[in-house]
N, C-alpha and C positions, 0 to 999 in steps of 0.2 A: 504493500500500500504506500504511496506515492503521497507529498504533502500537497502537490496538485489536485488529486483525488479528492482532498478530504475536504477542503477549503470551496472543490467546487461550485457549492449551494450558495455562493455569497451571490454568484453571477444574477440569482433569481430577482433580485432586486431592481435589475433596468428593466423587466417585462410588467410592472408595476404602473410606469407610465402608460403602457400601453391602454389603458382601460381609463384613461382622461382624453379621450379621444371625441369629445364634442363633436358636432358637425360647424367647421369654421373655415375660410379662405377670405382671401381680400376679396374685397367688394369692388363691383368694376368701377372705375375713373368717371365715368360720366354713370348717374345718377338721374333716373328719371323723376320728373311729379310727380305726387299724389295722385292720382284720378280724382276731378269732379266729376259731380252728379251729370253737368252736361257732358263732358267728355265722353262718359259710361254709355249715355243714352247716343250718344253718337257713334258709338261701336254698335249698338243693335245688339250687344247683348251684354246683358247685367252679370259677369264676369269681372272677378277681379285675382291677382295675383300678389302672393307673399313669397320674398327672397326667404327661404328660413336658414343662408349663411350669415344674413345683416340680422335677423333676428335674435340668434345665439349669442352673437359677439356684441352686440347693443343692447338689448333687454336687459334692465338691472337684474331679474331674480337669474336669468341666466348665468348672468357672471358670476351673482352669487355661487349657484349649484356648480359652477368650474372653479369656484375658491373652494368650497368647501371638500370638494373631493381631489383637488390638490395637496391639499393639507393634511387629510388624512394621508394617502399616499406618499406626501414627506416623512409621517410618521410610523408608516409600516418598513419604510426604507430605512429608517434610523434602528427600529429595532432588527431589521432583517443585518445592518452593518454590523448594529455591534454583536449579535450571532456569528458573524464571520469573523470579525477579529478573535472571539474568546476562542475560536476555532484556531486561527493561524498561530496563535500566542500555543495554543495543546502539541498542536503538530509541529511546531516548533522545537518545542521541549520533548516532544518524543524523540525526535530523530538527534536530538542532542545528546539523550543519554542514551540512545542507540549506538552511537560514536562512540563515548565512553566505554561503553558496554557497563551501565550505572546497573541496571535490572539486576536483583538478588538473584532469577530466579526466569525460566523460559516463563511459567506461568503466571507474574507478574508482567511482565513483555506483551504477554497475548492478553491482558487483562485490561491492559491502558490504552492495546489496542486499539478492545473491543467498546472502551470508554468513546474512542475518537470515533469509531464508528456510530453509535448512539449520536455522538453529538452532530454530523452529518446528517445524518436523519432526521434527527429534530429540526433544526434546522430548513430541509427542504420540504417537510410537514408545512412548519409554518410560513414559509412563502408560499406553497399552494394555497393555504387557510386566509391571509391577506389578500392575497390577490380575488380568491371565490368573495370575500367578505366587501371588498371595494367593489368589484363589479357587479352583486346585489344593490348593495348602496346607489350605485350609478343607474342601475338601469330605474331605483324604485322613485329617485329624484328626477328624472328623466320622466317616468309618466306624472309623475305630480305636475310638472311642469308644462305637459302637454296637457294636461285637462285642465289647469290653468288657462293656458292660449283659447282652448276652443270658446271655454268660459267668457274669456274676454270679446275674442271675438263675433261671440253673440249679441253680446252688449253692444260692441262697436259697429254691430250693423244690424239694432231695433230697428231704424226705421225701413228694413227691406229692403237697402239700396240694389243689395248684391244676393244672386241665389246659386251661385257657385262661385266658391272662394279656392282656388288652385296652391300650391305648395310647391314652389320651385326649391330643388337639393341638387344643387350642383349646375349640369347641365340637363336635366331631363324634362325641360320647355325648350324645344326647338328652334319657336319662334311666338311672343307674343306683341300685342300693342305697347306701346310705352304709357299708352293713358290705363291700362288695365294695375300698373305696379303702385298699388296703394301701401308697399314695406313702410317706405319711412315714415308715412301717416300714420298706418297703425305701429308702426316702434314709439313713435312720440305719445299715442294714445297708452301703449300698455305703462311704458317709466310714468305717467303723470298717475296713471292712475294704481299703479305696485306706490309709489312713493307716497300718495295719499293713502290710500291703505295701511303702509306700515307707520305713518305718524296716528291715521285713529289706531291701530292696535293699541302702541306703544300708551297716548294719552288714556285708553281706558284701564291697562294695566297700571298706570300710575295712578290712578283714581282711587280702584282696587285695595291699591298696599294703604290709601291711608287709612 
């Protein structure tokens, strides 16, 4: 057994970002309006489109739910390092007194071995266990987040303007009108009214505690 071998599992720790993988890219250079009401009715059809790359990276609760599980993820990486160090620090000290030839004894040899091996194991235990644990986390803040939006969205189109609202991800709108891309309208609609929302939380909570 190799101190490469043993020390392996520390690797587990860059596969950790993988699971803060928001849907996010630059937003194109030129930025269409809002659609008004006449524009709308001037397409002949009551259609509108949401960027949801500008929606992720501009939405306040967005950025929130990509802080919060960065942060986690900083903290599964800090305990997954310092698992790898108490490791390199063992395997160290084995193959030191292996040199020596310090072991009283073959059966203490194979016993601190079979320590290092344990602790390898542990170790890659719990990088699986963080990583399963953040991408629950991720995907269950992710639909909170989407039943939010639709939530919103409801709201932001009482009065009927629109009967089909589209979802552009990436590129899988091929081609649509520029007066159809109501994103930034409703981006400014949801932060004013997430931002209003979280001031009445907050004042009813302080009401609360007196």
């Amino acid at each position: 057994m190799t101190k490469k071998s043993l020390v392996g599992f520390a690797s587990l720790t860059l596969s950790l970002a993988s699971v803060l993988s928001l849907p996010s890219c630059q937003d194109k250079a030129q930025k269409s309006a809002p659609a008004t009401a006449a524009e709308v009715q001037a397409t002949g059809l009551p259609i509108a489109l949401v960027r949801m790359d500008s929606v992720t990276s501009q939405y306040k609760y967005a950025q929130e739910v990509k802080a919060a599980l960065e942060k986690d993820a900083q903290e599964h990486q800090m305990r997954l390092q310092s698992k790898g160090a108490a490791l390199q620090k063992a395997a160290a000290d084995f193959e030191r007194r292996m040199r020596i030839n310090a072991f009283v004894s073959a059966e203490a040899q194979q016993s601190e071995q079979q320590k290092l091996i344990r602790m390898q194991q542990e170790g890659e235990a719990l990088g699986a266990q963080l990583s399963q644990q953040l991408a629950m986390k991720q995907q269950l803040m992710l639909e909170d987040m989407m039943k939010e939006l639709r939530a919103q969205l409801k709201e932001y189109n009482k009065d009927g303007r629109y009967k089909l609202v589209l979802t552009q991800v990436g590129d899988n709108v091929l081609y649509a009108e520029e007066a159809l891309d109501i994103t930034d309208d409703f981006i400014k609609y949801l932060n004013e009214h997430y931002t209003a929302g979280k001031a009445t939380a907050a004042k009813a909570d302080s009401t609360s505690k007196k």
